[in-house]
VEXDREN-2710 file (C-alpha; in Angstrom, 1 decimal):
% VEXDREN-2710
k/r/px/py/pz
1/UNK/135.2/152.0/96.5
2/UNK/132.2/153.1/97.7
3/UNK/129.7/155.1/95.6
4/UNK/126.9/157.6/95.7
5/UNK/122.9/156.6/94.7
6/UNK/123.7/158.6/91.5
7/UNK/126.6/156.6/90.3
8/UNK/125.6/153.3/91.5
9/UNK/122.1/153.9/89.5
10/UNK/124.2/155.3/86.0
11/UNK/126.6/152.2/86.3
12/UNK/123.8/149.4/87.2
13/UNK/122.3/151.4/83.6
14/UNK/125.4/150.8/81.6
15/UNK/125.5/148.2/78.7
16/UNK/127.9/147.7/75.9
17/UNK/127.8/148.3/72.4
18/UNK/126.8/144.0/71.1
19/UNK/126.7/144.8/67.4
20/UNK/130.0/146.9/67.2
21/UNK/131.4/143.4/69.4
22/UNK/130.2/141.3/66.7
23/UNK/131.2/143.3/64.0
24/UNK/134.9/143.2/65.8
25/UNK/134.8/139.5/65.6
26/UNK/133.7/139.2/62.5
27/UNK/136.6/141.1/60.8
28/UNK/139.3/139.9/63.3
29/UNK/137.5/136.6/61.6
30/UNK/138.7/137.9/58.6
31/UNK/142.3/137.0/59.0
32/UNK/142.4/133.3/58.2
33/UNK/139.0/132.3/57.2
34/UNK/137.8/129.2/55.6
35/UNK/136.1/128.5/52.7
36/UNK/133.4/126.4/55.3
37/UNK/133.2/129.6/57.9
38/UNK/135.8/129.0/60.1
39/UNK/139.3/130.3/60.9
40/UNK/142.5/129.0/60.6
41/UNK/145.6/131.3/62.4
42/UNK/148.2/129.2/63.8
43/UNK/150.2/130.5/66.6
44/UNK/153.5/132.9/65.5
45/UNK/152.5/132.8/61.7
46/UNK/151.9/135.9/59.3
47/UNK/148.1/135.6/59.8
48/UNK/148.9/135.4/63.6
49/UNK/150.6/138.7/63.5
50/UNK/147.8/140.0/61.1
51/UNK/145.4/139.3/64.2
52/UNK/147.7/140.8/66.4
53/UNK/148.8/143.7/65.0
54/UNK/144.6/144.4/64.6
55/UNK/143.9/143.6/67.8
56/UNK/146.9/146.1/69.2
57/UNK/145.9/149.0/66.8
58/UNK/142.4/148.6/68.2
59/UNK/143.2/149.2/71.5
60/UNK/145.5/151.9/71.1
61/UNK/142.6/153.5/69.2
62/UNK/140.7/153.6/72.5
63/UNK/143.3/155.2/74.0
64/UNK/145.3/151.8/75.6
65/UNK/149.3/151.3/76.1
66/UNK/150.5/148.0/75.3
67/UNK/153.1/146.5/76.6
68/UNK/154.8/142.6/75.2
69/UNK/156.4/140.3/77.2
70/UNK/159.6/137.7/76.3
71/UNK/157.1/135.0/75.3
72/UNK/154.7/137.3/73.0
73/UNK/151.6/138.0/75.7
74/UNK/150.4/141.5/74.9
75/UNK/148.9/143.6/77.8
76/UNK/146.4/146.4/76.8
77/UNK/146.5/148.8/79.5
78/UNK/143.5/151.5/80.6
79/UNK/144.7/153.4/83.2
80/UNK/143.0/153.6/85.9
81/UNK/142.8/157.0/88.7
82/UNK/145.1/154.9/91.0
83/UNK/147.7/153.5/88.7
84/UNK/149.8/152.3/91.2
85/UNK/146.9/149.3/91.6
86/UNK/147.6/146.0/90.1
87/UNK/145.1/146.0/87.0
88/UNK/142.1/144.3/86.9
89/UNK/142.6/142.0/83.6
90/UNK/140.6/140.4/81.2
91/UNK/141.4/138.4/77.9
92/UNK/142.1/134.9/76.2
93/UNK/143.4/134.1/73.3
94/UNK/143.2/134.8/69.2
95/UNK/145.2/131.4/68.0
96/UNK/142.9/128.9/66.5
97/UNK/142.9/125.3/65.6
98/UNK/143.4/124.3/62.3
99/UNK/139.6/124.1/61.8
100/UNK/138.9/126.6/64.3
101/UNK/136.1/128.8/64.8
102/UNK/135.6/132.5/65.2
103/UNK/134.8/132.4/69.0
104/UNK/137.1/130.6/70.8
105/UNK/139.3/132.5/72.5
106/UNK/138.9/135.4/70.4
107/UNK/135.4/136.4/71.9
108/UNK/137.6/136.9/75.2
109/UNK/139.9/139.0/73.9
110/UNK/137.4/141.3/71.9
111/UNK/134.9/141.8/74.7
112/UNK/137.9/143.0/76.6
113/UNK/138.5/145.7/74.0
114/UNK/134.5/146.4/74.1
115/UNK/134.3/147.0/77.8
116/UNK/137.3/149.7/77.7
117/UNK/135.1/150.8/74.5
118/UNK/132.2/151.8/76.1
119/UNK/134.2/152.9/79.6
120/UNK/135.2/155.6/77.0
121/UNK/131.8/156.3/75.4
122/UNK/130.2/156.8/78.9
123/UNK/133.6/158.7/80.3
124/UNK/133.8/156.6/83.1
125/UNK/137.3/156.4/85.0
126/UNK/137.9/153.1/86.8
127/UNK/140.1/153.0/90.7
128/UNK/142.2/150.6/89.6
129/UNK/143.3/150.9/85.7
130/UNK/141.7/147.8/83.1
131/UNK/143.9/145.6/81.2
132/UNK/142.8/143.2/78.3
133/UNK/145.6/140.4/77.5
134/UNK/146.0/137.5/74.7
135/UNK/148.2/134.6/75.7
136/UNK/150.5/133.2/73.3
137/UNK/149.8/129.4/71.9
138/UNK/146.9/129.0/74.1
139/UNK/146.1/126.4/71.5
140/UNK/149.0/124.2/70.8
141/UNK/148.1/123.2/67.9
142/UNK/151.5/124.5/66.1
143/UNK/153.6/124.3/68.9
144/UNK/153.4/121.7/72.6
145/UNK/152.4/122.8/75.4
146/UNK/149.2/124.2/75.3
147/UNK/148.2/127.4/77.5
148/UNK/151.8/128.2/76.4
149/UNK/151.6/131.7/77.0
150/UNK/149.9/132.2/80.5
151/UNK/151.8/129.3/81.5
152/UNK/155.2/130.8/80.9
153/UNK/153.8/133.6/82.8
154/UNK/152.7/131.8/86.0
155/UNK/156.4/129.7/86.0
156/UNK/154.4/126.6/85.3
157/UNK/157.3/125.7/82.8
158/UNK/160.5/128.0/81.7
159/UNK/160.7/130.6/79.3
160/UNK/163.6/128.2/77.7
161/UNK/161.6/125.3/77.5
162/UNK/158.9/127.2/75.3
163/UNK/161.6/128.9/73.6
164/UNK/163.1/125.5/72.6
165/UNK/159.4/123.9/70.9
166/UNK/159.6/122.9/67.5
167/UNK/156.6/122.9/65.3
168/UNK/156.5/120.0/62.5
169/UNK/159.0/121.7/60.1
170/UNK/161.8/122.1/63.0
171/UNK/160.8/126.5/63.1
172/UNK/161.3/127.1/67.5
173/UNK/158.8/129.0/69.8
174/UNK/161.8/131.8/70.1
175/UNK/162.4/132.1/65.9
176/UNK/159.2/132.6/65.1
177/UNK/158.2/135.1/67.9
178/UNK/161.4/137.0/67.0
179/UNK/160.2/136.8/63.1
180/UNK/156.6/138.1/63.5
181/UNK/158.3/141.0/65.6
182/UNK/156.4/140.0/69.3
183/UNK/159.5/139.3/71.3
184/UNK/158.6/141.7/74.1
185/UNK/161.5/143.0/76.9
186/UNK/159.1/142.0/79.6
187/UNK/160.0/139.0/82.1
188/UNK/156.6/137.0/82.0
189/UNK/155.0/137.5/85.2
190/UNK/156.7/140.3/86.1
191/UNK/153.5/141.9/85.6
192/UNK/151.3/142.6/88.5
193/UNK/147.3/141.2/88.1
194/UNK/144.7/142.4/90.2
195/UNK/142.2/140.1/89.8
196/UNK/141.5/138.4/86.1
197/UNK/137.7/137.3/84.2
198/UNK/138.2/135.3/81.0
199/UNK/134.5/135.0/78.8
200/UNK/134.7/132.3/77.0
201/UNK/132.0/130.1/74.6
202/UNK/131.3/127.1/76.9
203/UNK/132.9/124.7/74.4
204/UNK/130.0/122.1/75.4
205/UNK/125.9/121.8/75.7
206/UNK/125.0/122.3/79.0
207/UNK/124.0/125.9/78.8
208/UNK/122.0/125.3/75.4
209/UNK/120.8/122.4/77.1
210/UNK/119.2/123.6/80.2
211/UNK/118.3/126.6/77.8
212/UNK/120.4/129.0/80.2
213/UNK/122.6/132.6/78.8
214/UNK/125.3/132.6/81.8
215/UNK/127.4/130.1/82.9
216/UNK/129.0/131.1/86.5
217/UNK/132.2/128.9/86.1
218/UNK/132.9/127.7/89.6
219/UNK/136.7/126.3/88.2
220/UNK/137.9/123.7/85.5
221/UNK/138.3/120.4/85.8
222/UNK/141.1/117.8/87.3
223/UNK/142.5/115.5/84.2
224/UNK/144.6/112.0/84.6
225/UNK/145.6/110.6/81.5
226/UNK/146.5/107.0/81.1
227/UNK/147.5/104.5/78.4
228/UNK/145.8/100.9/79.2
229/UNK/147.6/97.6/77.5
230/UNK/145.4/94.6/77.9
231/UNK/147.4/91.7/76.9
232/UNK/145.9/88.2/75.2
233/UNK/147.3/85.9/72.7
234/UNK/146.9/86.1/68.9
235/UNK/145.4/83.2/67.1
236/UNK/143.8/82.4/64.0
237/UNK/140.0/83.1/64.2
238/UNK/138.4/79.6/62.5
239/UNK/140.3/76.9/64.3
240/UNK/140.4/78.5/67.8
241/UNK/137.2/77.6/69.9
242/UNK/135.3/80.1/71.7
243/UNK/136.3/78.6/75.4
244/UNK/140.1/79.1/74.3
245/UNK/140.6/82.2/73.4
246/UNK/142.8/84.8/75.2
247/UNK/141.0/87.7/73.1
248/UNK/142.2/91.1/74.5
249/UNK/139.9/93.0/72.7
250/UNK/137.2/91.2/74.4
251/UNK/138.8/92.1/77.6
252/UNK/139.5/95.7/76.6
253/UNK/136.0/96.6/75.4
254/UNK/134.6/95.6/78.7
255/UNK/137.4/97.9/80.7
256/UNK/136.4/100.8/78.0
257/UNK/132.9/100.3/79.2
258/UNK/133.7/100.6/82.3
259/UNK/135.7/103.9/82.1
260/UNK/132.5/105.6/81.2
261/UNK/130.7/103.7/84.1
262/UNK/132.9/104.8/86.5
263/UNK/132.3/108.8/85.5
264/UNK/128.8/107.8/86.3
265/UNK/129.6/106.6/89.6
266/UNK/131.5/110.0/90.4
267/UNK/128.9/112.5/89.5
268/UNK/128.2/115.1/88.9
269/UNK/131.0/116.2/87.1
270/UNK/132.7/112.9/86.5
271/UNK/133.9/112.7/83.2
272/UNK/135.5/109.4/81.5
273/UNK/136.4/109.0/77.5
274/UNK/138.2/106.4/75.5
275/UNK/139.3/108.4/72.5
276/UNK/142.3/106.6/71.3
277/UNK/142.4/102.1/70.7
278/UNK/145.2/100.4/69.0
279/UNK/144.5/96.9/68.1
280/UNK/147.5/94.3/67.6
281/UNK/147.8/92.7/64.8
282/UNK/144.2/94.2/63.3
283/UNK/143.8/91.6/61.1
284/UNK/140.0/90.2/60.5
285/UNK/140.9/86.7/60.8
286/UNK/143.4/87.0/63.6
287/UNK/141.6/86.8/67.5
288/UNK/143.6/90.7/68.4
289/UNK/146.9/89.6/71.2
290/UNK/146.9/92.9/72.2
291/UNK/145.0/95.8/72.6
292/UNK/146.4/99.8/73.7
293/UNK/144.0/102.4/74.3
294/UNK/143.5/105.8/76.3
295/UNK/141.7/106.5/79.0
296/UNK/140.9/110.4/80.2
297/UNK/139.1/110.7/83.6
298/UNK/138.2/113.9/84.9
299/UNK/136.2/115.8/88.0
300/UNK/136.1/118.9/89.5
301/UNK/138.2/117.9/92.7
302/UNK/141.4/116.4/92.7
303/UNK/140.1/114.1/95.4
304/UNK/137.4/113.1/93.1
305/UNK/140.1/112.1/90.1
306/UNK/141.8/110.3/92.9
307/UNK/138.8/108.1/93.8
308/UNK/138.2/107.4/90.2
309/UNK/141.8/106.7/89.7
310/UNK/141.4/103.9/92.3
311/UNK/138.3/102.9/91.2
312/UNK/139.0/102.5/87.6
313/UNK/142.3/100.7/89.0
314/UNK/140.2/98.4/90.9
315/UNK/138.1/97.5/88.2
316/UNK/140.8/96.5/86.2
317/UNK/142.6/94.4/88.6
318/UNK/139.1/92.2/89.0
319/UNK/138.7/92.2/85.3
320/UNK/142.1/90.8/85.3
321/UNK/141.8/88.3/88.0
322/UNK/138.4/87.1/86.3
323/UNK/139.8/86.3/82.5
324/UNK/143.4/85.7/83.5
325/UNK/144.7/88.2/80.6
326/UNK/147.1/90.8/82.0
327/UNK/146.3/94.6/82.3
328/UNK/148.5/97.3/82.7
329/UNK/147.6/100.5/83.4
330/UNK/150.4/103.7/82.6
331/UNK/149.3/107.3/84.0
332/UNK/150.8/110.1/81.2
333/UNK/149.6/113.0/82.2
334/UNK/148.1/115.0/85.1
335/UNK/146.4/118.1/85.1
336/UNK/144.9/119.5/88.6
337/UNK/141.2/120.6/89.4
338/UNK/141.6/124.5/89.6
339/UNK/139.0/126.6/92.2
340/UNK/138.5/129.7/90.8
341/UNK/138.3/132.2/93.7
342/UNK/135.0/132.5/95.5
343/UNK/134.7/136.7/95.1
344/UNK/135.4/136.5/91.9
345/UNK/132.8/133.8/91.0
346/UNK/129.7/135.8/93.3
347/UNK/131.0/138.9/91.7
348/UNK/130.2/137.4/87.8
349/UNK/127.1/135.8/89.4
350/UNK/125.6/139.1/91.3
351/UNK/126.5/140.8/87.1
352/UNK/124.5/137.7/85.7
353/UNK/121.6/138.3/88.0
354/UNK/121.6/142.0/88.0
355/UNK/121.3/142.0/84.4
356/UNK/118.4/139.9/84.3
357/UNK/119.9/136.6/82.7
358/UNK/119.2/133.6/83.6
359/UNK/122.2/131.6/84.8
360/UNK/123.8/128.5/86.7
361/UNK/126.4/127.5/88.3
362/UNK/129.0/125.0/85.8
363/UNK/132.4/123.8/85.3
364/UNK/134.9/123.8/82.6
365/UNK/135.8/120.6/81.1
366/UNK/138.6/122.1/79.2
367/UNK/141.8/123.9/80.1
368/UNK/141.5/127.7/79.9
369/UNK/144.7/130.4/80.3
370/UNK/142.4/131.3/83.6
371/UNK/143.7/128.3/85.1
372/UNK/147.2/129.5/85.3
373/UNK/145.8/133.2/86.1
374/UNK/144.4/131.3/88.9
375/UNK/147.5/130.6/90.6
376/UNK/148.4/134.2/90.7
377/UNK/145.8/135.9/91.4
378/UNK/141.6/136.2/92.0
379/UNK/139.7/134.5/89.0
380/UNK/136.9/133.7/87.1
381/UNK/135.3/133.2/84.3
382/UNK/131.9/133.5/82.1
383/UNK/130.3/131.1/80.1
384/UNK/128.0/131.8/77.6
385/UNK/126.2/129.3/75.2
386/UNK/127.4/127.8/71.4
387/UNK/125.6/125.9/69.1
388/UNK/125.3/122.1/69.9
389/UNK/128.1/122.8/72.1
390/UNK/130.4/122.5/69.2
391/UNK/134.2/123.8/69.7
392/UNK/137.9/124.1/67.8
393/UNK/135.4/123.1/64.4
394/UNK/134.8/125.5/61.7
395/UNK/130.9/125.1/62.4
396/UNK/131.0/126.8/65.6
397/UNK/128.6/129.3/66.1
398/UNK/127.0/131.8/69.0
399/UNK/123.8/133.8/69.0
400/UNK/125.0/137.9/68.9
401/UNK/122.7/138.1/71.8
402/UNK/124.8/135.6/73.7
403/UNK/127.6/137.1/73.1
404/UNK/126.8/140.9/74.3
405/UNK/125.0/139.3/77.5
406/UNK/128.3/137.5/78.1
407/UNK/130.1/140.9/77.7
408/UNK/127.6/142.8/80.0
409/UNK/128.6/140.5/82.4
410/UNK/132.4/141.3/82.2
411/UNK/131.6/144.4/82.2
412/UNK/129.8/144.9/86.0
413/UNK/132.0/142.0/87.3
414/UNK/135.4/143.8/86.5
415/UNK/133.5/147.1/87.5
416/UNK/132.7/145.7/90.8
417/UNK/136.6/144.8/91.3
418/UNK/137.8/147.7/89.6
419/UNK/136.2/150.5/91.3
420/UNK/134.5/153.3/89.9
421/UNK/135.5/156.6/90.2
END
């Protein structure tokens, strides 16, 4: 909505509160910490609902209604002067990894409940109301699939089919929600989304690199999965001459090589890992028969993971042809490149510039609940810098002036969407 000089001068003036943020995260932090720093608070246990019930008593401290859906997503709710406007959302996650950190995810929920914090300290009433969420299993580190939560909500999978995951002791999705007391009445997605921002630690060096405070994530990257079998012939290592040998480790190593090649030949956001190699029989004196390993190639288009699909396909088949030692090549898995939505991407760069931080453009190389947001409705997300780039470890760190700028940012670009009153 449009605003007079006055207004526009007060808001482009407004700034949150960094050091109550980082006090929030530090005590949220609380609930699960490890002896080395970090946090462990597994999805639907105790010290989950310890986070959540802090998290939930926070916001309706500032004043927010919350509402729980059938698979355990809590919606914190500032109305707004038109509440008959889909909200303008905000949030992550507060699940961790076993060795998890304090940021991840968490820092997207908190800066929510810091935005509507100092909406309140300055008495400023938003158009549209504000909502800050937290997805359930975002993680899935207790419980498959990941992004559990926001991808219940945007009828990627079924209710029933999250319901039915078992963790490693046989407990289900459904049991443990119903145990913890965060089995909401709400049918996910029936839940209207104005637009949604998700701040996030970058979970990777660029922005440290290039010695940069924003990241303006343009969308997240496209990911095939693949199991490779190279197949030779076991034999013992002394007798067999070099000329003879059908060594598929030989053969395997040269196609792992060239799975990190052929991210180079797709840049700039070709991405191509080998993080998993099973060697048949893995004996030292035995030339290795057969050799299974995983590939993971990524890029920010799906018609860029298509050309390195083919390429890497290609590349095998010559490799193949040249030894005589079959390759097979099994896709697993397929994730697709998400946009996130052009306004809402200017809108968190005009905040970044506005503010005065230095930022660039980037991509996330790992899966976010934005990404199913993104399917529902305007999205985008801010990046801000962690130490070494190091993620989901109980080492990972951010700088408290990171993390306000990052929350500064939120704050204009949901403004901007929201509308000030």
């Amino acid at each position: 909505m449009d605003m007079d000089t006055r207004t526009t001068t007060d808001i482009g003036k407004l700034r949150i509160d960094g050091q109550r943020l980082w006090a929030a995260l530090m005590e949220l932090a609380q609930i699960g910490a490890t002896p080395k720093g970090g946090v462990c608070r597994l999805t639907l246990t105790d010290l989950d609902k310890q986070g959540r019930d802090l998290v939930t008593r926070w916001a309706r401290e500032a004043g927010m209604t919350v509402t729980i859906d059938k698979i355990g997503n809590c919606f914190m709710r500032r109305a707004g002067r038109n509440d008959q406007l889909p909200p303008i959302m905000t949030g992550s996650h507060i699940d961790t990894q076993p060795t998890g950190g304090k940021f991840d995810g968490n820092y997207g929920v908190l800066a929510g409940i810091e935005v509507v914090r100092t909406l309140n300290d300055h008495g400023i009433t938003t158009e549209a109301p504000i909502e800050v969420a937290f997805w359930t299993n975002e993680e899935g580190s207790r419980f498959v699939p990941v992004m559990m939560g926001s991808g219940v909500f945007a009828k990627a999978f079924t209710l029933e089919h999250a319901y039915a995951a078992t963790d490693t002791e046989g407990k289900t999705v459904k049991g443990e929600l119903e145990r913890i007391g965060y089995i909401g009445a709400q049918e996910p997605g029936e839940h209207p989304v104005g637009a949604y921002f998700e701040t996030h630690i970058e979970q990777g060096p660029v922005l440290q690199d290039n010695d940069t405070t924003i990241g303006v994530v343009s969308g997240v990257l496209g990911i095939r999965w693949y199991d490779c079998t190279v197949t030779g012939m076991e034999a013992h290592a002394g007798p067999t001459p070099m000329a003879l040998r059908k060594d598929a480790l030989q053969v395997a190593s040269q196609l792992m090589q060239q799975v990190v090649a052929c991210a180079r030949r797709h840049p700039p956001h070709g991405r191509g890992t080998v993080g998993m190699v099973q060697v048949h029989p893995n004996s030292r004196n035995v030339i290795p028969g057969q050799v299974k390993f995983s590939i993971d190639l990524r890029n920010a288009t799906d018609a860029d993971c298509e050309r390195m699909d083919q390429d890497i396909r290609a590349v095998a088949a010559q490799l193949s042809a040249d030894t005589g030692l079959p390759i097979h090549i099994e896709p697993v898995s397929s994730y697709p490149a998400q946009r996130f939505h052009p306004d809402c991407v200017a809108a968190v760069a005009r905040a970044a510039a506005k503010l005065g931080y230095s930022n660039m453009p980037t991509v996330s190389g790992a899966g976010h609940d934005a990404v199913y947001m993104a399917r529902l409705a305007p999205a985008g997300m801010v990046f801000i810098p962690c130490k070494d780039g190091i993620s989901h470890n109980e080492i990972e760190d951010a700088k408290p002036e990171h993390i306000t700028a990052g929350c500064n940012v939120l704050l204009h670009a949901m403004l901007e969407r929201a509308g000030v009153v």
